[in-house]
N, C-alpha and C positions, 0 to 999 in steps of 0.2 A: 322467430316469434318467441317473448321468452316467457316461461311457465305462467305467469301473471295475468298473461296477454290470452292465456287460450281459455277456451267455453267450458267451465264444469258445471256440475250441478252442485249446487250446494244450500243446505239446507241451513236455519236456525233453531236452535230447538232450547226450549226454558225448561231444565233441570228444573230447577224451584225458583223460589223469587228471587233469589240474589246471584244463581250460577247460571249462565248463558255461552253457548259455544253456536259453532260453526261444523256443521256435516258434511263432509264433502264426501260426494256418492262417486267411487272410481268403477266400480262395477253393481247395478241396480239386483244383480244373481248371488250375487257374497253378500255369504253369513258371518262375514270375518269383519271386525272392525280394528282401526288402530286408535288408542287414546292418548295425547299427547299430552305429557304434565308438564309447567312451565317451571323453571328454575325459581329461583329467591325472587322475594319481593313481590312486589306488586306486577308482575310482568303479564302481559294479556293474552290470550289467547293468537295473538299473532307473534309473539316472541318479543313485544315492545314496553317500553317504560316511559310515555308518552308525557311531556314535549322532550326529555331529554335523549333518552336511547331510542334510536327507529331504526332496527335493523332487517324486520320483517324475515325474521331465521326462522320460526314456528311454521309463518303460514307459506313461505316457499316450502319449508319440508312437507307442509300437507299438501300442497297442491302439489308438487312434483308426485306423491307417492300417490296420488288421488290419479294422474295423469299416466299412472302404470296399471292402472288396474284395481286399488286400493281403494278401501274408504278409510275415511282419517278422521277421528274430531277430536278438534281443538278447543278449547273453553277458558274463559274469565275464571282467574278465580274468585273468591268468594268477595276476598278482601278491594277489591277492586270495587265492587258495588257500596260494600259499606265503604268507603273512601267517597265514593260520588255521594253517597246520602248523609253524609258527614254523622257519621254511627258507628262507630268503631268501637265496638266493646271490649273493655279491657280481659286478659287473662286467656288469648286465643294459644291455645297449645296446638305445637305438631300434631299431634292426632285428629285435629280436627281436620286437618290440610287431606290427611287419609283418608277418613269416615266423608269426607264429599266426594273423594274421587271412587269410592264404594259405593256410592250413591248413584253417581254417574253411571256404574260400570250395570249399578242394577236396573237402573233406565236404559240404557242401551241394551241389553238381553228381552225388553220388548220386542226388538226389532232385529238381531244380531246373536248368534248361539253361540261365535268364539269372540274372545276380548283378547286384544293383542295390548296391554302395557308398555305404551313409551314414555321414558323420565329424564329430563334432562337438568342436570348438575342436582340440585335441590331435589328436584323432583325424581329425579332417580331413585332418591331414598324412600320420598311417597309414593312413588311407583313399586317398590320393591316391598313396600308393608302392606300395599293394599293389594297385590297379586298372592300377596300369603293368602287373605281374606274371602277373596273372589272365584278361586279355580280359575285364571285366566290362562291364556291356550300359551303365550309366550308372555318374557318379559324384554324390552331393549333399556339397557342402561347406556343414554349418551353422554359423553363429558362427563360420569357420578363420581362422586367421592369414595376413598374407602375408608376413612380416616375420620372419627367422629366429629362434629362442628368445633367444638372447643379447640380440638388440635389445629384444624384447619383453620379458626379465625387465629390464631395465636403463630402461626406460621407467617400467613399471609401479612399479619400487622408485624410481625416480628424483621421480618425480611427487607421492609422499607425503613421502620423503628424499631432496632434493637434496645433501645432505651427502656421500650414499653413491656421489655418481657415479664418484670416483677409485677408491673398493674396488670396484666393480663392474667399472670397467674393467681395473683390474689382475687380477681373479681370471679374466677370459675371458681376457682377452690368456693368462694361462697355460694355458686350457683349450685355447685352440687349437692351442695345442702338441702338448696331449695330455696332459699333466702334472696330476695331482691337486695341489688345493691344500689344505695342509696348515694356514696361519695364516689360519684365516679371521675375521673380527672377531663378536664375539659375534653383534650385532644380524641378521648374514647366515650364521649357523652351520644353521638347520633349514633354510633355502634349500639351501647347499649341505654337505649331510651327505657325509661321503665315498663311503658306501654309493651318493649320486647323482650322485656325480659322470660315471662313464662315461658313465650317460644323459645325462646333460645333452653331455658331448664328443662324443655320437654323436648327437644330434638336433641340435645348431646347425650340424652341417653343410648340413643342407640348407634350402633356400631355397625357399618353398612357390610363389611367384611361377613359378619356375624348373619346379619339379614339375609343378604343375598344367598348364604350356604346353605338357608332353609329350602329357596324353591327348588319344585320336582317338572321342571319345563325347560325348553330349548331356553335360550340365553342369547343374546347378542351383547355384549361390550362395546364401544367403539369410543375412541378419542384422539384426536391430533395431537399433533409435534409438537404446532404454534399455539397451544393453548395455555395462557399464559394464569389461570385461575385455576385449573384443576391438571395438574402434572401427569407424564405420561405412566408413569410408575402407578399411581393411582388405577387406574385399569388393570395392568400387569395384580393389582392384590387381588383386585375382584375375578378374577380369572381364575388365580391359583386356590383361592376357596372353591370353587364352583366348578365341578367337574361336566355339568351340562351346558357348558358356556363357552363361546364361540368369540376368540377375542382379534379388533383387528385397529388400527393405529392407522389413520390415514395421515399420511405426508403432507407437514402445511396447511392442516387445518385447525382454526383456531376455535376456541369456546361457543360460539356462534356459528360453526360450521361453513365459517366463508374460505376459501385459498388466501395465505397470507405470504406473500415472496419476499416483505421486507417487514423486519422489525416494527419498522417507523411508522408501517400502515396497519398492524393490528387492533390499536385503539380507536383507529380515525374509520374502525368496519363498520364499529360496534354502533354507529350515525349512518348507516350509509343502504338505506332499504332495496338499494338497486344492483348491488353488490349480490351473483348470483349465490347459490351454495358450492361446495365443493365437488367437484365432479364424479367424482367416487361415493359421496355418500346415500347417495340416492342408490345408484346400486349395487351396489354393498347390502343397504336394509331390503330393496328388493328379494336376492339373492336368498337370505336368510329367510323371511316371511316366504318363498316357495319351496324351502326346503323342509317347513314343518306341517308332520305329515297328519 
């Protein structure tokens, strides 16, 4: 039977009007909760970008950790609702992505005394700002970056378009100013849309390296071989800041946390909901979550 297929309980619960998540109760006696922050974009509280990516990596990881014992919530973020209400307010900065999931974390202490922080790629980094905020009992950084966004989009475009490294660097060099850039060249125009601009001038401030050294909690790192957007070196930085941190590199596992044996088939996961997780990852984050005391 596989994780999908079995009876949890699981709850809905309305943060506020526009954030909405999924509880799943793995044990109704724990006061432990785990909070799963989505990576980039618009990605939903199941790990999806619906009609195009459906890989359903968020809500296998809650419900497997839900199916150990755990309770796990998942949640929409913000941007997802105003998208459906077609209300998309210009100027949303990184920190607001923090200050909801601070929000979250202090609706869940109704109900929950420890918050356990999980963030995955993007949300690593908002995982890792808002556990400053919070007193959270742990943090898990999955697949996170250590390298601030700027480096990371100007690598990642650079790698396929070497061409593009002078527009790349000229359009930060103006973000750090602050300045929205107006002449952006076709091929980098839905990268940087004006509407993203803020966010982007307000997340390459921070340096996750930097962030992460602040917390005073257990730690989990973890990220695959095959993960073909955030490199395995990446983890190896965040580890060697972080002396309370627990770093482990699963074999063949890509971005999305699925086993990936050939090349050919990493991109074709990232569609594919039925594609279980990686068999190690689940207890791995076990493992860790009872080892904190």
């Amino acid at each position: 039977m596989s994780l999908l297929a079995q009876s949890l309980d699981k709850k809905v619960l309305q943060i506020d009007s526009e954030i909405q998540g999924d509880l799943y109760i793995g044990s109704s006696n724990s006061k432990t909760v785990i909070v799963i922050i989505a990576g980039s974009g618009p990605t939903d509280r199941n790990g999806n970008q619906p009609p195009m990516l459906m890989n359903n990596s968020l809500k296998l990881l809650a419900v497997g950790l839900a199916s150990k014992g755990h309770n796990v919530f998942t949640f929409d973020k913000r941007v997802i609702a105003q998208i459906k209400n077609k209300h998309l307010p210009e100027g949303i900065t990184f920190e607001n992505s923090v200050d909801d999931v601070v929000l979250i974390v202090n609706r869940l202490r109704e109900q929950f005394t420890n918050i356990i922080i999980a963030g995955h790629s993007e949300g690593a980094l908002v995982g890792t700002l808002a556990a400053q905020k919070t007193s959270a009992k742990a943090f898990i950084s999955l697949a996170g970056p250590a390298q601030s966004i700027d480096k990371i989009l100007t690598k990642q475009v650079t790698e396929k378009a070497p061409f593009l490294k002078v527009k790349m660097d000229e359009i930060f060099v103006q973000l750090r100013k602050g300045q929205i850039v107006t002449d952006v060249i076709p091929m980098l125009q839905n990268l940087f849309l004006p509407i993203n601009q803020p966010f982007i001038i307000s997340w390459m401030k921070y340096e996750p390296t930097l962030e992460i050294a602040k917390l005073e909690m257990p730690i989990l790192i973890i990220n695959g071989t095959k993960d073909i957007q955030i490199e395995e070196n990446e983890a190896k930085l965040l580890h060697q800041v972080q002396p309370n941190s627990k770093l482990v590199q699963l074999e063949g596992m890509n971005h999305i946390f699925k086993n990936i044996e050939k090349d050919e088939d990493n991109i074709k996961s990232y569609n594919d909901p039925k594609l279980p997780l990686h068999s190690e990852l689940i207890p791995t984050i076990t493992d860790f979550l009872n080892s904190i005391p």
